[in-house]
N, C-alpha and C positions, 0 to 999 in steps of 0.2 A: 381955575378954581378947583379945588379938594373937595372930591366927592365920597362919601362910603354908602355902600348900599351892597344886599346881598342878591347875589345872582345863583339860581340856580342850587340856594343851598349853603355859598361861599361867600364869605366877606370878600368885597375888594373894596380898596382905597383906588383913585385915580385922580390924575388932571386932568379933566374939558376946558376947553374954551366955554362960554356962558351960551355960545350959540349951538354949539353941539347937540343936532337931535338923538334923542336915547337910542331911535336905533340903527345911527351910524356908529354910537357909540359902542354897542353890543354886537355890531361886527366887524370892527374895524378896532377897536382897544381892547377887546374883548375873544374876537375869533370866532364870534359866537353868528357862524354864517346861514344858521338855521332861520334866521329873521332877515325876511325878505323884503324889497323895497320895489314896490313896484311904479309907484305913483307919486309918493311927495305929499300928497294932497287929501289923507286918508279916504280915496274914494275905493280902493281895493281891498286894504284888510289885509294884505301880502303880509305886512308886520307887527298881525297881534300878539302882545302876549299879556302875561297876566303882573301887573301892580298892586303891592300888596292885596290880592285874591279880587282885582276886579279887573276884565278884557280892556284891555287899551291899546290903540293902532301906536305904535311907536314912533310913527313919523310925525306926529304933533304933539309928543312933549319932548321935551327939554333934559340931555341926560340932568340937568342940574335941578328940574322939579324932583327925579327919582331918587334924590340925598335921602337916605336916611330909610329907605323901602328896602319892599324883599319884592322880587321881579323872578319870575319865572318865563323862560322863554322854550321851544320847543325841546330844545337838547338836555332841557331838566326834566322834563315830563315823564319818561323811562326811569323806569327803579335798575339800572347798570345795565344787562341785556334782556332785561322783560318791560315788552310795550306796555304803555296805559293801555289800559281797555279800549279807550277811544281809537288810540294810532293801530292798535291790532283789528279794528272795526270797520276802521276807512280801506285796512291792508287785506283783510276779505272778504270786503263788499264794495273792489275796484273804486272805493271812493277818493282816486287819483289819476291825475294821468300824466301830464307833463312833469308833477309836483312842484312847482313856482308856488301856487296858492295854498296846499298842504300844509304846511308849518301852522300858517294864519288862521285857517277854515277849522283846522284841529284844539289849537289854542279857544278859539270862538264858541266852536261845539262843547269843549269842556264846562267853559263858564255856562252855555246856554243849560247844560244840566245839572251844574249846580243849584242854578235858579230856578230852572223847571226839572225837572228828574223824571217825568214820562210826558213827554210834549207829543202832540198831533203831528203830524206832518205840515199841516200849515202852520204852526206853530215854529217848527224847525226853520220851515222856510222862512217866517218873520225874522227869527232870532240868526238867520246867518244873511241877511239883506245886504249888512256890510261887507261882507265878504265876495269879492268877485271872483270866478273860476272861466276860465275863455274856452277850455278843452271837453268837459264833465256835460255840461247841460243838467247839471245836479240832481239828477236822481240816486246816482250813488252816493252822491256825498250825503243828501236825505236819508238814503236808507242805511249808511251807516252810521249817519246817526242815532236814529232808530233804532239801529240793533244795538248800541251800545244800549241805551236808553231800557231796552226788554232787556239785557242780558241784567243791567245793573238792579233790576228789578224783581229777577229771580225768573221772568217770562219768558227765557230763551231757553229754549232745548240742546 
């Protein structure tokens, strides 16, 4: 089946099979090995990224639901070699460590502040539930989210 959808910015045209999930797709037709697969079953979050501007684990849609979308996945998120705020957040407030769950937790965190733009810490903690990290024990990854959250605010120093 003939798909077009913009990744990252780029049109592409491609063929899937109808069974093709999006995000075998976007790493494997695509190269795009920033989106990670940890589970199958979205219970990790390894493979969020964003469809037309809303979080979605990529291992439960269909590249063929995403015809005709703009998809943004971690390797778009950088303006060429300057981080988003977020991935500069996470990169000095240790909010990594193996980085297997990074791409996803960042993707996740983005969207959570565009919906919320100064969330509580429990807050944060709700808004990244789906997202599993095995190394972290998520206080970094909390508190970079947080900082990005003061920074984009104007409340960071």
């Amino acid at each position: 089946m003939k798909i077009t959808m913009t990744v990252n910015g780029v049109e592409r045209t491609d063929e899937v099979e109808p069974r093709t999930l999006l995000a075998h797709h976007l790493r494997e037709a695509l190269g795009l090995t920033g989106t990670n697969i940890g589970c199958d079953t979205s219970s990790c979050g390894a493979c969020t990224i964003h469809v037309d501007g809303q979080s979605v684990k990529s291992c439960t849609m269909l590249a063929v639901q995403a015809d005709g979308s703009d998809v943004l996945t971690i390797e778009g998120l950088a303006d060429g070699d300057t981080l988003h705020p977020m991935q500069r957040c996470f990169q000095q407030n240790h909010g990594l460590q193996c980085g297997y769950c990074t791409p996803g937790m960042v993707m996740a965190a983005v969207s959570l502040l565009e919906e919320n733009p100064n969330p509580t810490e429990r807050e944060v903690r709700l808004g990244l539930e789906g997202n599993l990290c095995r190394c972290t024990g998520y206080h970094n990854i909390v508190q970079s989210v947080l900082a990005c959250a003061a920074e984009s605010s104007g409340a960071a120093s």
